[in-house]
C-alpha positions in Angstrom: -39.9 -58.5 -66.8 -39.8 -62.1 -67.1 -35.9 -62.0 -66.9 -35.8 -60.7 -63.6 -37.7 -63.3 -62.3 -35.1 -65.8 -63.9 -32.2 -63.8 -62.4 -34.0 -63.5 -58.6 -34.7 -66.9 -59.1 -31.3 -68.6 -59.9 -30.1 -65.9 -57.2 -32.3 -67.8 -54.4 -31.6 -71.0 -55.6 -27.9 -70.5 -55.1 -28.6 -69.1 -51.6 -30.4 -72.0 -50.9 -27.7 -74.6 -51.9 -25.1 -72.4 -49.7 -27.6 -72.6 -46.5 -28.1 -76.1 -47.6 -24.6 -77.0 -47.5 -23.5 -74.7 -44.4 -25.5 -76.8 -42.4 -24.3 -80.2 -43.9 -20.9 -79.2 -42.7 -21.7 -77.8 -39.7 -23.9 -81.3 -38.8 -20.6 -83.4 -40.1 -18.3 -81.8 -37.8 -20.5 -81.8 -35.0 -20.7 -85.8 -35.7 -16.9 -86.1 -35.9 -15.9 -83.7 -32.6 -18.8 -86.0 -30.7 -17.2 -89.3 -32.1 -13.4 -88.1 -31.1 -14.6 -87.1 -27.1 -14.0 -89.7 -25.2 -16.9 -91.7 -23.4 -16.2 -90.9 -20.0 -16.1 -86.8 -20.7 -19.8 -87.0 -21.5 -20.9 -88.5 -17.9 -18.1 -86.2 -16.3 -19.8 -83.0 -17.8 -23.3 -84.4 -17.0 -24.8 -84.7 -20.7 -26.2 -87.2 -22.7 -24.2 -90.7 -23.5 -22.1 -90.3 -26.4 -24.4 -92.8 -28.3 -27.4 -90.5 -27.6 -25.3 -87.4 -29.6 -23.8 -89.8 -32.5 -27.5 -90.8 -33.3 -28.8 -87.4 -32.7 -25.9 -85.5 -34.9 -25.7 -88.4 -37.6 -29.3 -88.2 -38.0 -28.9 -84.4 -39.1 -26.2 -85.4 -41.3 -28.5 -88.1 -42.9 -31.3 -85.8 -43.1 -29.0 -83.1 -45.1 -27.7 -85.8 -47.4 -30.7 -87.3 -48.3 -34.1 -85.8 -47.3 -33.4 -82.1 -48.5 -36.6 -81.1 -46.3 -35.9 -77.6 -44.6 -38.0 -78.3 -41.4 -36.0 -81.3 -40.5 -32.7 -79.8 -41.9 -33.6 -77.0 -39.5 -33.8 -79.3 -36.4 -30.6 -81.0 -37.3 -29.0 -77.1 -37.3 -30.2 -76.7 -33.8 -28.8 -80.3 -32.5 -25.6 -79.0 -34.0 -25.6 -75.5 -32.8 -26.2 -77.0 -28.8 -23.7 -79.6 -29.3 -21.2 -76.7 -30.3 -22.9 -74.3 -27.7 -23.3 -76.7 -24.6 -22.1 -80.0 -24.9 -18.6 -79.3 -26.7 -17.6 -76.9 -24.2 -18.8 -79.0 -20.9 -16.6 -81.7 -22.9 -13.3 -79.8 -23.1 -13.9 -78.5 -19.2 -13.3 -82.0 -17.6 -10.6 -82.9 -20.4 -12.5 -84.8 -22.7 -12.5 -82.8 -26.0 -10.4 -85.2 -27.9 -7.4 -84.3 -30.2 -6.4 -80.8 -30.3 -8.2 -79.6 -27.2 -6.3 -76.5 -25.6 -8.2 -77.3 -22.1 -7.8 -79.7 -19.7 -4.9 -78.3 -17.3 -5.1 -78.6 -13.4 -7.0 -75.5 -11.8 -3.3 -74.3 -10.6 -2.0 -73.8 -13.8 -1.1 -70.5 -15.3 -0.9 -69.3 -18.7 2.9 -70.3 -18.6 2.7 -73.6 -16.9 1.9 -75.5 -13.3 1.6 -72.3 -10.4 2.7 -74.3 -6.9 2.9 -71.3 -4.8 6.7 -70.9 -5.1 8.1 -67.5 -5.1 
């Protein structure tokens, strides 16, 4: 019996590193999608300064990297899951979601281009 606990053991220990590193990547590119937004976009859309989510997301990032605690790992999941949830789309609706954003078009244009009314 003692080898089952071996295998059931190695087996949640490689869960753990997975979970571990999901949310180092998910906390990085929250970090890097807030640094590319532009100032502006984060006053337009009525959240927090862009300082305020740099410190907020590098925080979880430094807390992943090196304090392997899962309480504070856990809060730096859920800054990253509101940035991606709230902020990032507020930030792409006033045109401030940085390279690669498909948003951003005047409220008259259509899937093909500018609508002006023309027929």
């Amino acid at each position: 019996m003692g080898w089952v606990s071996v295998v059931l053991m190695s087996a949640f220990g490689g869960l753990m590193w997975l979970l571990y590193t999901a949310m180092l990547v998910l906390a990085v590119v929250a970090f890097v999608m807030a640094a590319l937004a532009r100032e502006d976009a984060y006053r337009a859309a009525g959240k927090k300064t862009k300082p305020f989510w740099l410190v907020i997301l590098g925080i979880a990032v430094a807390v992943n990297l090196l304090l392997p605690m899962l309480f504070l790992q856990l809060a730096g999941l859920v800054a990253s899951i509101v940035f991606f949830v709230d902020v990032r789309p507020a930030l792409r609706q006033v045109g401030g979601g940085g390279p690669g954003r498909r948003g951003g078009g005047s409220s008259s244009d259509g899937p093909y281009g500018p609508y002006n009314g023309r027929r």
